[in-house]
C-alpha positions in Angstrom: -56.4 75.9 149.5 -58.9 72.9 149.2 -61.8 72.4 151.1 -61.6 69.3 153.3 -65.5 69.2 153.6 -65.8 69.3 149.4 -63.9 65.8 149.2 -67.2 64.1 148.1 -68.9 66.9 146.1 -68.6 65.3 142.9 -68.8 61.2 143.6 -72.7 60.8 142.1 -71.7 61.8 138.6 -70.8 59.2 135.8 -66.9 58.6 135.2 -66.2 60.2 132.2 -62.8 60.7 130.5 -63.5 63.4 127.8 -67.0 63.5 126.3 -67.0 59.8 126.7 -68.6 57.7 128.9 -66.2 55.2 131.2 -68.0 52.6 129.9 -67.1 52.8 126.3 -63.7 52.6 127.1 -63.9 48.8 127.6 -64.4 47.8 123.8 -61.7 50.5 123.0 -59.5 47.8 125.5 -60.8 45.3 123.0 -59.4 47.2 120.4 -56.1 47.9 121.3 -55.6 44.3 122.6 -57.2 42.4 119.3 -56.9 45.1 116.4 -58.8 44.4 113.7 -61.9 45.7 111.6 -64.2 43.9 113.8 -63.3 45.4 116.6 -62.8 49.0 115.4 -66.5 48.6 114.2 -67.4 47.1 118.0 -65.6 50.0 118.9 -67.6 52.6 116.7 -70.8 51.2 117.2 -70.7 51.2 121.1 -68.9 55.2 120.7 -72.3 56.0 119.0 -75.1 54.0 120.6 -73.6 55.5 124.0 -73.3 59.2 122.3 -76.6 58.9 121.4 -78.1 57.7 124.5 -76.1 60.6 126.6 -77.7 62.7 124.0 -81.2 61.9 124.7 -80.3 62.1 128.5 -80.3 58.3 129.1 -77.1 57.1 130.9 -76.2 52.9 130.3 -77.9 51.9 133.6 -80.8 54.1 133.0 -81.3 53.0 129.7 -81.4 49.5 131.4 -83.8 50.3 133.6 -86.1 52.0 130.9 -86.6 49.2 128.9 -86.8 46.9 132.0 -89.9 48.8 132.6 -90.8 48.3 128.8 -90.7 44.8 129.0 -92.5 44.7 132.6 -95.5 47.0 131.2 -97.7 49.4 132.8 -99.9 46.5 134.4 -98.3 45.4 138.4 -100.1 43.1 139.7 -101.0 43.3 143.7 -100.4 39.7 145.0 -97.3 37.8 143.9 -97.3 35.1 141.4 -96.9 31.8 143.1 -100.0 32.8 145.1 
């Protein structure tokens, strides 16, 4: 029997389907609607930039927000910038 209380247990993890991320699944749409080598390279080249970001522990959003803070640098400044 199922636990009614368990029902949210596993809601904070990425959608995956496989070993792949739910994201990459958008240029393999691509593919299947427009096949051609372009797109199967679009394809391949998002499969293993997101492979290789789960590898190193980075998720797409997190990766985002990584360089964000890249581009920001370590330097805040207190007041805001129209002042």
């Amino acid at each position: 029997m199922v636990d009614p209380n368990a029902s949210w247990r596993d809601t904070a993890r990425e959608a995956k389907l496989g070993p792949f991320n739910a994201i990459a699944f958008v240029p393999l749409l691509l593919f299947l609607f427009n096949i051609g080598w372009r797109t199967f390279f679009i394809l391949v080249l998002t499969l293993a930039t997101l492979q290789t970001l789960e590898y190193f522990g980075f998720g797409p959003a997190t990766f985002a927000r990584y360089v964000r803070s890249l581009i920001a640098g370590k330097r805040r400044s207190a007041s805001p910038w129209w002042m």
